[in-house]
PyMOL Python script that loads the backbone (N, CA, C, O; Angstrom):
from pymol import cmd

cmd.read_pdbstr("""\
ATOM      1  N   UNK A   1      33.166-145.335 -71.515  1.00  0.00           N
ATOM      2  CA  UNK A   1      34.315-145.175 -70.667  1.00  0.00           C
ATOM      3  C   UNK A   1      33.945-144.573 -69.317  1.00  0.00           C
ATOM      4  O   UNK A   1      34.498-145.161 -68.388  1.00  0.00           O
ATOM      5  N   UNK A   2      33.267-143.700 -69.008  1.00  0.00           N
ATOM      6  CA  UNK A   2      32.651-142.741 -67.961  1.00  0.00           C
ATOM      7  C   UNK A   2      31.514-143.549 -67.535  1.00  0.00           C
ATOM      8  O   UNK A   2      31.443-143.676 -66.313  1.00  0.00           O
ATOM      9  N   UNK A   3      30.666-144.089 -68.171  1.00  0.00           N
ATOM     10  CA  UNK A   3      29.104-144.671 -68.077  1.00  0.00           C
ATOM     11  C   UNK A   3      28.314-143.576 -68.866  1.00  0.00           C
ATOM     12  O   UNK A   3      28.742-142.494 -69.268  1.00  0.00           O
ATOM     13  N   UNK A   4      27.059-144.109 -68.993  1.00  0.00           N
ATOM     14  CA  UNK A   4      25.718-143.598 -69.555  1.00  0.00           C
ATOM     15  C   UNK A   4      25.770-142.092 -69.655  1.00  0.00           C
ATOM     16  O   UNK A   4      25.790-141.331 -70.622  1.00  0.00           O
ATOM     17  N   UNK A   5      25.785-141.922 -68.467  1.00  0.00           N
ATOM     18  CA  UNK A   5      25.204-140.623 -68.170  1.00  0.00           C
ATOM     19  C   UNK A   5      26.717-139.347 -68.312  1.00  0.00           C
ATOM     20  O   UNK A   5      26.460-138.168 -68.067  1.00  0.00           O
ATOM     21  N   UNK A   6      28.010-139.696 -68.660  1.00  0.00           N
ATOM     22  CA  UNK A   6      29.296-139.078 -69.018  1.00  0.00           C
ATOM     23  C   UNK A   6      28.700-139.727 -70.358  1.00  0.00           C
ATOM     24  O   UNK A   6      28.048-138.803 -70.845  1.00  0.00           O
ATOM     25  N   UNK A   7      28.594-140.748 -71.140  1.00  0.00           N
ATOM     26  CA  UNK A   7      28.763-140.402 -72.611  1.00  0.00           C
ATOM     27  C   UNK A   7      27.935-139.646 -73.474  1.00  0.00           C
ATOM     28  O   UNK A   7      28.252-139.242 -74.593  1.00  0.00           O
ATOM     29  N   UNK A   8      26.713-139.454 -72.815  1.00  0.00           N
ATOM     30  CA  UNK A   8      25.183-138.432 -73.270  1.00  0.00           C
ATOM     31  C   UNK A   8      25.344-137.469 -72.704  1.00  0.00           C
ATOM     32  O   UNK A   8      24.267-136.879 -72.608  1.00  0.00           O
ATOM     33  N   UNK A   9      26.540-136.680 -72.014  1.00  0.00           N
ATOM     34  CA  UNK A   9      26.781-135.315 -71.741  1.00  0.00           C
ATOM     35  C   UNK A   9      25.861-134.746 -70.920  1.00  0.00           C
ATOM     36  O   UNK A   9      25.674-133.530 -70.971  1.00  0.00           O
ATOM     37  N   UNK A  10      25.120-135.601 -70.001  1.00  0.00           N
ATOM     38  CA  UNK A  10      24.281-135.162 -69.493  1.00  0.00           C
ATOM     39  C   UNK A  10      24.323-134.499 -67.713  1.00  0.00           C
ATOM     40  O   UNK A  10      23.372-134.356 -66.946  1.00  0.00           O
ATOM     41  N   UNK A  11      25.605-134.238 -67.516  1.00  0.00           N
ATOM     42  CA  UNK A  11      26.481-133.790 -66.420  1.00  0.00           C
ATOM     43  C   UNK A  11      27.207-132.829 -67.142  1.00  0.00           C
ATOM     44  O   UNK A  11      27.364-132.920 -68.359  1.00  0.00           O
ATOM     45  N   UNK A  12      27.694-131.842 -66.408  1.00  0.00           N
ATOM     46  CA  UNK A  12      27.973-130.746 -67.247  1.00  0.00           C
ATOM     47  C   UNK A  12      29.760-130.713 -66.688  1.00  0.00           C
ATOM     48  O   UNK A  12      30.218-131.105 -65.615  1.00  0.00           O
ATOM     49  N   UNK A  13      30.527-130.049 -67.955  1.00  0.00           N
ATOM     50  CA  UNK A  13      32.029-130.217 -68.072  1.00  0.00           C
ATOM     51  C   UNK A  13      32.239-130.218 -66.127  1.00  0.00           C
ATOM     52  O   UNK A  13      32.712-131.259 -65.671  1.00  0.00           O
ATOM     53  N   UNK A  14      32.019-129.510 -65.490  1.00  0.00           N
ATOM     54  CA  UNK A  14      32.794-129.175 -64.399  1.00  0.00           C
ATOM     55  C   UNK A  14      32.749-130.158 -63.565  1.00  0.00           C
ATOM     56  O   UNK A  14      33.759-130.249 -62.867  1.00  0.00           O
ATOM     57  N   UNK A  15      31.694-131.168 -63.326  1.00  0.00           N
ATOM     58  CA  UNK A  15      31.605-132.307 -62.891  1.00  0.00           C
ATOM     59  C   UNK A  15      32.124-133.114 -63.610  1.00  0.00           C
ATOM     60  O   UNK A  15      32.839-133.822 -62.902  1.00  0.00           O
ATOM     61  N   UNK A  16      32.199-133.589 -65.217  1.00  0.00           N
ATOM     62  CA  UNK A  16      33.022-134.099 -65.252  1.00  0.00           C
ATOM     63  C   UNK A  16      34.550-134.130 -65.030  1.00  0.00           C
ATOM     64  O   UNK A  16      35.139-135.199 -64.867  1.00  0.00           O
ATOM     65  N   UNK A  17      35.214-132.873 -65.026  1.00  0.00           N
ATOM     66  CA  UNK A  17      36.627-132.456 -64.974  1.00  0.00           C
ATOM     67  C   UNK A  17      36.650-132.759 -63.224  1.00  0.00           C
ATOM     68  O   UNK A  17      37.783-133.028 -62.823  1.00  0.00           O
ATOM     69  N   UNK A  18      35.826-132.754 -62.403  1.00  0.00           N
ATOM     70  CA  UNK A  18      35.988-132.972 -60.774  1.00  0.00           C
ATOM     71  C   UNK A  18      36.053-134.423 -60.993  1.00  0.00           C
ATOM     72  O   UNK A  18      37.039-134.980 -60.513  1.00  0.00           O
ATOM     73  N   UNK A  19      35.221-135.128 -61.606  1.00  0.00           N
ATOM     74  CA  UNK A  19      35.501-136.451 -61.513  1.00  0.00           C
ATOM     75  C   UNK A  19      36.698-137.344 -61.535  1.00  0.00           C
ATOM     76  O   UNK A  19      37.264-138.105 -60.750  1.00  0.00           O
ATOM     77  N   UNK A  20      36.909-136.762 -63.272  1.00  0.00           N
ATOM     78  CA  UNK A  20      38.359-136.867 -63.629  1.00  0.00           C
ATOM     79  C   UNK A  20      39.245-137.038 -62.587  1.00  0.00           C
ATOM     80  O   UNK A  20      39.561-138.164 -62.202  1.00  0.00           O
ATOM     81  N   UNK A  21      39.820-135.691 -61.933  1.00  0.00           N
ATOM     82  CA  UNK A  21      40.234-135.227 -61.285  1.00  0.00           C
ATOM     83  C   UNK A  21      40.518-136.571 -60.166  1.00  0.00           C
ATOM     84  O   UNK A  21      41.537-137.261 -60.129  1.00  0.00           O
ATOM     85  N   UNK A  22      39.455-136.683 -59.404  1.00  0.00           N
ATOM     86  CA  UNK A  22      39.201-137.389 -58.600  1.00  0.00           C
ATOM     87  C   UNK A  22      39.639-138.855 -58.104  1.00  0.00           C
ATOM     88  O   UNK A  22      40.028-139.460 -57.106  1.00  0.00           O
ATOM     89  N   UNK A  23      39.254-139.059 -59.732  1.00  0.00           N
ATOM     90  CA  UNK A  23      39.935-140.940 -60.071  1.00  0.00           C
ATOM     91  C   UNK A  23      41.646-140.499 -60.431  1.00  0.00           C
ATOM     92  O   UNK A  23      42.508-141.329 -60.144  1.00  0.00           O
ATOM     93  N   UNK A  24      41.884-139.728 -60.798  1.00  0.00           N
ATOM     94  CA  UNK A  24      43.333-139.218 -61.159  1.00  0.00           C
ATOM     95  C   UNK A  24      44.087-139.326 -59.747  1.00  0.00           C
ATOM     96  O   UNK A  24      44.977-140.171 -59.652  1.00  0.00           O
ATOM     97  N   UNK A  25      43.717-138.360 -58.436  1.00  0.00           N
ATOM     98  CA  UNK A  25      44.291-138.516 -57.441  1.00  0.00           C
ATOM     99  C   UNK A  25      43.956-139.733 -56.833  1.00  0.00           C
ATOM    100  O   UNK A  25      44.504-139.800 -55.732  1.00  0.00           O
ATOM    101  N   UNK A  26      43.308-140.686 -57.084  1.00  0.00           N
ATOM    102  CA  UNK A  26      43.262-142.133 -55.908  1.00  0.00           C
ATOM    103  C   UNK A  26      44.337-142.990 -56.463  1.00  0.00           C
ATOM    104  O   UNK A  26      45.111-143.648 -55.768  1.00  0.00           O
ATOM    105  N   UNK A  27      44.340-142.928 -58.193  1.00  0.00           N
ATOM    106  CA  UNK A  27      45.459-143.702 -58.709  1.00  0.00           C
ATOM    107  C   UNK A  27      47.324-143.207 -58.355  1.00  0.00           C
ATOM    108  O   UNK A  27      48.321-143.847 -58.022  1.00  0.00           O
ATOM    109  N   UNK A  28      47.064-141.876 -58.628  1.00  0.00           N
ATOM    110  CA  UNK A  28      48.330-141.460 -57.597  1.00  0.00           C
ATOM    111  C   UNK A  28      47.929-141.938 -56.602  1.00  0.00           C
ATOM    112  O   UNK A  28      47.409-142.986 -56.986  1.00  0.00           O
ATOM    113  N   UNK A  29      47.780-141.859 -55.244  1.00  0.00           N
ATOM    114  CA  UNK A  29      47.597-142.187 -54.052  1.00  0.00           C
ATOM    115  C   UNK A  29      48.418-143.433 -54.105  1.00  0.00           C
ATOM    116  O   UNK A  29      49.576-143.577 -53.714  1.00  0.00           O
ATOM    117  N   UNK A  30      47.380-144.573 -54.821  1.00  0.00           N
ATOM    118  CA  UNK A  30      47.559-145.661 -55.090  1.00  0.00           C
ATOM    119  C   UNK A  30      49.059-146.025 -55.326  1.00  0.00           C
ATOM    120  O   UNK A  30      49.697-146.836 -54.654  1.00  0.00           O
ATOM    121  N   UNK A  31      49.556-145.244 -56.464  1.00  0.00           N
ATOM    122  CA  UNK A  31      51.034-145.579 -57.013  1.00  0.00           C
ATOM    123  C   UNK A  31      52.238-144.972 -55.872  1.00  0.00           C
ATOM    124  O   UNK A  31      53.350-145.413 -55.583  1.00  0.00           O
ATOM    125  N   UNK A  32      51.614-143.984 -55.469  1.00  0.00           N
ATOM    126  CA  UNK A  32      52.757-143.636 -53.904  1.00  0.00           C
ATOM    127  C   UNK A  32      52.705-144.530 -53.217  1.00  0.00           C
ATOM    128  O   UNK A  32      53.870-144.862 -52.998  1.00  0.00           O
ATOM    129  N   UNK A  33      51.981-145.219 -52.665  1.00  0.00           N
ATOM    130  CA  UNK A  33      51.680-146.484 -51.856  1.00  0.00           C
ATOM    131  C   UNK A  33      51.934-147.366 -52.071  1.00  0.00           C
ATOM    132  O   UNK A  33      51.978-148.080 -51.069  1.00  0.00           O
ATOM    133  N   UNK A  34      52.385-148.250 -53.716  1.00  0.00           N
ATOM    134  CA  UNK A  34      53.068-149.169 -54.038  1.00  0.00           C
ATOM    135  C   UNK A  34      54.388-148.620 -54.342  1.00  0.00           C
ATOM    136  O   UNK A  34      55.155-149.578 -54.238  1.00  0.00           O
ATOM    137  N   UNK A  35      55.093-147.515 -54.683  1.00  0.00           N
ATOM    138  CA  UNK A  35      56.632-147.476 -54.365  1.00  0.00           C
ATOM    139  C   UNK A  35      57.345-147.004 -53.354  1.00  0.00           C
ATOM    140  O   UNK A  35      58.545-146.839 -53.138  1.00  0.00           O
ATOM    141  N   UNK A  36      55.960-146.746 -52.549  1.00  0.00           N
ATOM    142  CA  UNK A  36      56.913-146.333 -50.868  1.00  0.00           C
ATOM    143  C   UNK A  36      57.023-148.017 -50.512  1.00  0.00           C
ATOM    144  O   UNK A  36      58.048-148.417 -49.961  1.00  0.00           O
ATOM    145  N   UNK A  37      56.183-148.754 -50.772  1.00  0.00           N
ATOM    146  CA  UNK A  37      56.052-150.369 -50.033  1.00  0.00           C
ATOM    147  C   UNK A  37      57.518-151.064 -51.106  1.00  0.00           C
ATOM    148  O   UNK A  37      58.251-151.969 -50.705  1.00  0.00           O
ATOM    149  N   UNK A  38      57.633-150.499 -52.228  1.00  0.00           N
ATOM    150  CA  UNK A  38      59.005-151.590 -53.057  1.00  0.00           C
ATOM    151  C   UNK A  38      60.344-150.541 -52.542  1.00  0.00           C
ATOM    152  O   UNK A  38      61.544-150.743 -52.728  1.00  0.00           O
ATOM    153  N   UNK A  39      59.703-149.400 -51.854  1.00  0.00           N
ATOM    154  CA  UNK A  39      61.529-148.844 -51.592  1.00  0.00           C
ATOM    155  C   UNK A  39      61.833-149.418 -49.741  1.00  0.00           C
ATOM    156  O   UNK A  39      62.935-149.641 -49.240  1.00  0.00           O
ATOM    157  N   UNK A  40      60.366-149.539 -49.007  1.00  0.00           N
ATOM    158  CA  UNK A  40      60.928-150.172 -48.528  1.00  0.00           C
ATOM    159  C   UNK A  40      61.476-151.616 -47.782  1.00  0.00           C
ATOM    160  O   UNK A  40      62.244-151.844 -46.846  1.00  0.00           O
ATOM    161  N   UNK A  41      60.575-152.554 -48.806  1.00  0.00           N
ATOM    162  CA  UNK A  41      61.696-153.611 -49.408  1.00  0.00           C
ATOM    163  C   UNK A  41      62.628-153.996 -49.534  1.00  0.00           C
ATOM    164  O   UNK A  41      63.137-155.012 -49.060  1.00  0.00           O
ATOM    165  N   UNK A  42      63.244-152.803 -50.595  1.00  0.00           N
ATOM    166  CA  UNK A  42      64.578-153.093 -50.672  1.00  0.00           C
ATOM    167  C   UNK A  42      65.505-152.335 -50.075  1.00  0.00           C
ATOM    168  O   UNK A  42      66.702-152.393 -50.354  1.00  0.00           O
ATOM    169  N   UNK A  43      65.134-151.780 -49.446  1.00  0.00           N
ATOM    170  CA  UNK A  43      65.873-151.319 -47.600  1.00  0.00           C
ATOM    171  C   UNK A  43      66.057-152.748 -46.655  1.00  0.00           C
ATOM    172  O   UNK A  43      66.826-152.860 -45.700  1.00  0.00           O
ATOM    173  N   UNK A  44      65.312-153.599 -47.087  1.00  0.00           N
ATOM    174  CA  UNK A  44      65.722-154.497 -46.324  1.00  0.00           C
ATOM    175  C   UNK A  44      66.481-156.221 -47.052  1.00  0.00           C
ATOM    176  O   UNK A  44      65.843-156.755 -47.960  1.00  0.00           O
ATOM    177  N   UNK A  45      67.494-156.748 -46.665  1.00  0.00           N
ATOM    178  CA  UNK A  45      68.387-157.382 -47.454  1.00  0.00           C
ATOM    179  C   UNK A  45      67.792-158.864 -47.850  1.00  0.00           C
ATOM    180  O   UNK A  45      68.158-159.429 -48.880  1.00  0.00           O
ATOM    181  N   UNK A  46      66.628-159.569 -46.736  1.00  0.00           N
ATOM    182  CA  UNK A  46      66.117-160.497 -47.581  1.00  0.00           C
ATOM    183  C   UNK A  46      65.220-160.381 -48.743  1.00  0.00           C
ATOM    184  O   UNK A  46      64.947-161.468 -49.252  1.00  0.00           O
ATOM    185  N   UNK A  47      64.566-159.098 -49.427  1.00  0.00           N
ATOM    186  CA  UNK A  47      64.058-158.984 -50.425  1.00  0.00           C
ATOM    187  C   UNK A  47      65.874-158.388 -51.305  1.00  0.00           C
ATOM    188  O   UNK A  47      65.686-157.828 -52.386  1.00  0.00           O
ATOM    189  N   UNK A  48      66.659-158.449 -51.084  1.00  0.00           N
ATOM    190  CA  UNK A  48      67.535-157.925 -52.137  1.00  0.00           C
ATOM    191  C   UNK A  48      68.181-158.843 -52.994  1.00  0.00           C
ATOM    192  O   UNK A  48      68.598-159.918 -52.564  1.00  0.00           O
ATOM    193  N   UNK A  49      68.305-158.472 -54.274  1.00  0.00           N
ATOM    194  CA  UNK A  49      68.482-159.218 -55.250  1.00  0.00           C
ATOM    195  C   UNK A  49      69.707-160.783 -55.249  1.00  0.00           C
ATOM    196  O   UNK A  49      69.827-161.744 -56.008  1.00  0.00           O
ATOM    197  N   UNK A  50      70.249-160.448 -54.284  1.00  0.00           N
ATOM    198  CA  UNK A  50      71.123-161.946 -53.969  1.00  0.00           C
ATOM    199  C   UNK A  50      70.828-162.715 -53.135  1.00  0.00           C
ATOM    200  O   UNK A  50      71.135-163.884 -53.368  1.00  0.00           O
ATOM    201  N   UNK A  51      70.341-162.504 -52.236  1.00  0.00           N
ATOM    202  CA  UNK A  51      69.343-163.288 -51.350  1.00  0.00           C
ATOM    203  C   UNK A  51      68.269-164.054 -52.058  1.00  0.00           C
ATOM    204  O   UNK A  51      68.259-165.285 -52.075  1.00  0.00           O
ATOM    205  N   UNK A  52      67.045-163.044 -52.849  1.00  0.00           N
ATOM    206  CA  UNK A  52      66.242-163.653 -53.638  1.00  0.00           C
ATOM    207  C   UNK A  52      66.622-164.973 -54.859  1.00  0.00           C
ATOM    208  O   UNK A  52      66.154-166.103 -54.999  1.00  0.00           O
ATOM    209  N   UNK A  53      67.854-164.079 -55.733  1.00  0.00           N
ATOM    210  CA  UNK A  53      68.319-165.204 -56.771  1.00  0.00           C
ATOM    211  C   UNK A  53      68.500-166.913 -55.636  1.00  0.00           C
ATOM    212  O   UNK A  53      68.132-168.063 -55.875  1.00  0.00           O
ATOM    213  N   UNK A  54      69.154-166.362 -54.542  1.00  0.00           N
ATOM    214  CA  UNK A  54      69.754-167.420 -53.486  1.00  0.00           C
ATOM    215  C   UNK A  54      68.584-168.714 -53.190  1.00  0.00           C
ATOM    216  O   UNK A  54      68.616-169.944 -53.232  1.00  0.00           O
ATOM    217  N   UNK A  55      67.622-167.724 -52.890  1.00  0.00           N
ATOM    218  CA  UNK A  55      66.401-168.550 -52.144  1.00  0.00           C
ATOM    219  C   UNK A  55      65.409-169.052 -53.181  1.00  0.00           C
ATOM    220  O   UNK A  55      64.402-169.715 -52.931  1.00  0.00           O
ATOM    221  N   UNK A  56      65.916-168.561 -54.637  1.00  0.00           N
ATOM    222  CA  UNK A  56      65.301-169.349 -55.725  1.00  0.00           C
ATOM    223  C   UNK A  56      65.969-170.874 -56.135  1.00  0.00           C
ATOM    224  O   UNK A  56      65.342-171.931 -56.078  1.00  0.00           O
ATOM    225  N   UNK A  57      67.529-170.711 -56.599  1.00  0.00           N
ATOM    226  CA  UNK A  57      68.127-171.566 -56.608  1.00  0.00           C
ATOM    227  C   UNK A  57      68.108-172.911 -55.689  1.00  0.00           C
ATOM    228  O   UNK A  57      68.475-174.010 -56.106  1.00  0.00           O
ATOM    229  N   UNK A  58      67.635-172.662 -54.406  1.00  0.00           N
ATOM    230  CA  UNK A  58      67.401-173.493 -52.955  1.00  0.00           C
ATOM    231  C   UNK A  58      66.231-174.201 -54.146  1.00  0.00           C
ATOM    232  O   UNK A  58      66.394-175.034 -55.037  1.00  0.00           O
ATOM    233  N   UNK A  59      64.943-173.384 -53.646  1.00  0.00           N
ATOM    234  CA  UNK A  59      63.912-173.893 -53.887  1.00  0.00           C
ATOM    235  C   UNK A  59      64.103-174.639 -55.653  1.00  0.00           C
ATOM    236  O   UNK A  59      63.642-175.780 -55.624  1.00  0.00           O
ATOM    237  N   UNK A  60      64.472-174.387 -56.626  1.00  0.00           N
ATOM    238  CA  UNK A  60      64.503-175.204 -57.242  1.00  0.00           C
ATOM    239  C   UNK A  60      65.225-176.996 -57.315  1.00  0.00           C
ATOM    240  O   UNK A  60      65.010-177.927 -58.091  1.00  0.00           O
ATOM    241  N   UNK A  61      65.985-176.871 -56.297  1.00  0.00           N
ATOM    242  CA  UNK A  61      67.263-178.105 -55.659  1.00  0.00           C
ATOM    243  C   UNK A  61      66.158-178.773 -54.729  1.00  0.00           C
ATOM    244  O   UNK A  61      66.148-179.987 -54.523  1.00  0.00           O
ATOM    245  N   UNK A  62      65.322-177.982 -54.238  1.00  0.00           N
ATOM    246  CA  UNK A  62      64.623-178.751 -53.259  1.00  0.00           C
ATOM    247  C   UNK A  62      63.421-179.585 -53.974  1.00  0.00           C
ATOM    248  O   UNK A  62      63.034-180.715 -53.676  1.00  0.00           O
ATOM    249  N   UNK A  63      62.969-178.787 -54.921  1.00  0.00           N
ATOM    250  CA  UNK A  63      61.854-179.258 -56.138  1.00  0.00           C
ATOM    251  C   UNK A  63      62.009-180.699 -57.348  1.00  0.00           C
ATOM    252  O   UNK A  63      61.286-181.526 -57.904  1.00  0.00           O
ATOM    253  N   UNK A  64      63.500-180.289 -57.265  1.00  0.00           N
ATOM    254  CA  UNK A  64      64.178-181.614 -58.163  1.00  0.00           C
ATOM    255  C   UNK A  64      64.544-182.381 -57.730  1.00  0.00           C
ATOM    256  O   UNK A  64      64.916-183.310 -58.447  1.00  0.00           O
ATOM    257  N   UNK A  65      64.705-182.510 -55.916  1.00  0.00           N
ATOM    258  CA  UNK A  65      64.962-183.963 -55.050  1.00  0.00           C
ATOM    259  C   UNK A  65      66.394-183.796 -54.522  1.00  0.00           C
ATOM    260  O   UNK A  65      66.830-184.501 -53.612  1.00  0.00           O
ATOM    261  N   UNK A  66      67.341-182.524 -55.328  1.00  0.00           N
ATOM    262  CA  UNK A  66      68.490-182.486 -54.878  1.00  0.00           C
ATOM    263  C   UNK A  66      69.366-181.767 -53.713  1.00  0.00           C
ATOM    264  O   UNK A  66      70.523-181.980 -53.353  1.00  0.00           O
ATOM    265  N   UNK A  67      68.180-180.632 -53.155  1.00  0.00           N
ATOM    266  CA  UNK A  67      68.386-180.130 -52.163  1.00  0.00           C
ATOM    267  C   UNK A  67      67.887-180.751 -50.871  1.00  0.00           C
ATOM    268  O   UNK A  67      67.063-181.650 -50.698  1.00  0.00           O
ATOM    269  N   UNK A  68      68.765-179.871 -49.806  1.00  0.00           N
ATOM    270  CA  UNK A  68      68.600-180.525 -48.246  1.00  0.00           C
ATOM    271  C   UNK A  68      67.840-179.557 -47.566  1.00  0.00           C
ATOM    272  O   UNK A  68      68.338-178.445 -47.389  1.00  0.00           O
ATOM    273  N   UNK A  69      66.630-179.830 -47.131  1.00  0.00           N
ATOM    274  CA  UNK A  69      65.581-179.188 -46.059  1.00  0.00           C
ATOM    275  C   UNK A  69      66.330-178.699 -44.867  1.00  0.00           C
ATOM    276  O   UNK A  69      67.420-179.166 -44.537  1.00  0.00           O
ATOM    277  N   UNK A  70      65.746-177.793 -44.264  1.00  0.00           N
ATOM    278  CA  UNK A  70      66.914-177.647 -42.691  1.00  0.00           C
ATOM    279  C   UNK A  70      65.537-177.375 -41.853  1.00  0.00           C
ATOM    280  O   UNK A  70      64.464-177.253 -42.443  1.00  0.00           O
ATOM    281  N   UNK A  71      65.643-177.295 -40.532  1.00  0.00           N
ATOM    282  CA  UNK A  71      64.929-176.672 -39.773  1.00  0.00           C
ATOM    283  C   UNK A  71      64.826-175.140 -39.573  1.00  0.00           C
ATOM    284  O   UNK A  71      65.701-174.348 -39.923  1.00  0.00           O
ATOM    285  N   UNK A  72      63.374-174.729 -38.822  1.00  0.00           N
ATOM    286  CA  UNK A  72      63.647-173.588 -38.797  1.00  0.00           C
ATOM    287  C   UNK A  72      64.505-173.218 -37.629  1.00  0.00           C
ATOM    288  O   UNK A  72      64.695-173.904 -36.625  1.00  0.00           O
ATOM    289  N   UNK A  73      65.115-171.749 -37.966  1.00  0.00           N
ATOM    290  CA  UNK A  73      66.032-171.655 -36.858  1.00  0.00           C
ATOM    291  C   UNK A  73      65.705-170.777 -36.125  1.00  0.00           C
ATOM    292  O   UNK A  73      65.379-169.837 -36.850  1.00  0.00           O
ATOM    293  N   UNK A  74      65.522-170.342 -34.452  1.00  0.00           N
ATOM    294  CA  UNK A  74      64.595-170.041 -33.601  1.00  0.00           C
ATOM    295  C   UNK A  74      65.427-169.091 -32.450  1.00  0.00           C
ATOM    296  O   UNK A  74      66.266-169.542 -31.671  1.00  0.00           O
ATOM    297  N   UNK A  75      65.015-167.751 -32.529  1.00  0.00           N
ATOM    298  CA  UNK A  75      66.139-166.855 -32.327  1.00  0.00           C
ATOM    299  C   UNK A  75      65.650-166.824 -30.465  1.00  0.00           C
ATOM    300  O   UNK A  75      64.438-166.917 -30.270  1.00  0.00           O
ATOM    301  N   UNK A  76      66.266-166.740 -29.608  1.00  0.00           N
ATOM    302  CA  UNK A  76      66.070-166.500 -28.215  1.00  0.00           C
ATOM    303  C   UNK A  76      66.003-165.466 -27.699  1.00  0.00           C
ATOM    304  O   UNK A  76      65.832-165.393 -26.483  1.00  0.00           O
TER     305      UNK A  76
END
""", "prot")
cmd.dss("prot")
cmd.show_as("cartoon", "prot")
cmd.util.cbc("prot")
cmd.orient("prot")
């Protein structure tokens, strides 16, 4: 789990517990950084849940031949 040299104890507890430690705070880091990015997401209304269901439903109509393509629309 550690490698070689963590499973033959051949580093002593305090380095391992810094290690620990170590990989512990990047994965936090990590997980603050993916729910600051999904809160703010859904601060904004084209990721919000009726829009999305919306722009699924499209794309499946468009996939089965029954939906209508539009252009894009081009703000000034």
């Amino acid at each position: 789990m550690y490698g070689p040299a963590l499973e033959f104890e051949e580093i002593g507890e305090e380095v391992k517990d810094e290690v620990r430690r170590q990989v512990i705070d990047k994965i936090v880091e990590r997980v603050r950084g993916k729910l600051k990015a999904r809160d703010e997401r859904e601060d904004d209304p084209f990721w919000g849940r009726g829009n999305q269901e919306h722009l699924r439903r499209a794309a499946e109509r468009l996939d089965s031949g029954e939906g209508v393509e539009h252009g894009l629309i081009e703000e000034e």
